[in-house]
DRENGUMI-564601 format. One record per residue (C-alpha): residue number from 1; residue in three letters; y, z, x. Coordinates in pm, 1 decimal. Each point is the difference from the previous one (the first is absolute). Example, Ala and Ser with C-alpha at 12.3 -4.5 7.8 and 13.67 -1.06 7.14 Angstrom:
REM residues 2
  resi  resn         Y         Z         X
     1   ALA    -450.0     780.0    1230.0
     2   SER     344.0     -66.0     137.0
//
This chain:
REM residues 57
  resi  resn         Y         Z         X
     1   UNK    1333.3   -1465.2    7089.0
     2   UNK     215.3     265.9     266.5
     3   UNK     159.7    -163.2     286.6
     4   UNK    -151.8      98.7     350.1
     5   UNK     241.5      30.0     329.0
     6   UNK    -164.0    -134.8     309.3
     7   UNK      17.4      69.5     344.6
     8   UNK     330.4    -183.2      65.0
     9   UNK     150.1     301.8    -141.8
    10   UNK     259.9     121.6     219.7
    11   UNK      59.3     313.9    -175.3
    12   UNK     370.4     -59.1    -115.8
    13   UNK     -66.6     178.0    -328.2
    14   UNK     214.7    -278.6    -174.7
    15   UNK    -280.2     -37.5    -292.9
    16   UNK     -29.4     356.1     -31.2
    17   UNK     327.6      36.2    -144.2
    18   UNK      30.2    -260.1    -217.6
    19   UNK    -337.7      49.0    -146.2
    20   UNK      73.7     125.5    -372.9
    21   UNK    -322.7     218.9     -43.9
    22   UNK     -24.6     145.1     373.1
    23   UNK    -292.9    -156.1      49.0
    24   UNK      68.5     -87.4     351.6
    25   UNK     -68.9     278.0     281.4
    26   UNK      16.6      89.2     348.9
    27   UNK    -378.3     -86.7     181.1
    28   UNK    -137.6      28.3     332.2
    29   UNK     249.1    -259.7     175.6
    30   UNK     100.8    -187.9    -271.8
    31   UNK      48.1      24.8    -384.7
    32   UNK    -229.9      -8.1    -304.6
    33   UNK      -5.5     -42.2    -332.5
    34   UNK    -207.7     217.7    -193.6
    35   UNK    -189.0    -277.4    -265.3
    36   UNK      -9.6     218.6    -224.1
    37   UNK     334.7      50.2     -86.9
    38   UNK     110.2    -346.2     103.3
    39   UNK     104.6    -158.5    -360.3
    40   UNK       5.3    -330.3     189.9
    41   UNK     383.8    -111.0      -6.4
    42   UNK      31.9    -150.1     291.0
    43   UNK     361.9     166.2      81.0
    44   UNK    -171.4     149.5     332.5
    45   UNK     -50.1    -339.2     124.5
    46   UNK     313.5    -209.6     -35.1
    47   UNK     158.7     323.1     212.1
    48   UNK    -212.3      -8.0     332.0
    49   UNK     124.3    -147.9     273.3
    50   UNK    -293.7    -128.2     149.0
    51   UNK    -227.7     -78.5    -290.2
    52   UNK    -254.3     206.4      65.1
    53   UNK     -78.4      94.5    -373.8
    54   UNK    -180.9    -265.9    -212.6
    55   UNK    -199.7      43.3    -352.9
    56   UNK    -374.3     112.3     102.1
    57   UNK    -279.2    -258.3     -57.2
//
């Protein structure tokens, strides 16, 4: 299951760069992370600062 970044994204690109599969890009006003490369680490996660990314239901 891919990890989803919500709207408390403040588009710090901190995940971005510690994703290890560049799964994490650039959006319309905030980050995303394309599900289908997401291979569900978690690493994106314990590096944003406001917690906006979260395992999707």
């Amino acid at each position: 299951m891919a990890y989803v970044i919500s709207s408390d994204c403040v588009s710090c690109g901190a995940c971005a760069g510690e994703c290890p599969v560049g799964a994490i890009v650039e959006g319309d006003g905030k980050y995303e992370i394309k599900a289908d490369d997401c291979i569900d680490c978690g690493t994106c996660a314990g590096t944003c600062p406001t917690g906006a990314i979260s395992q999707a239901d």
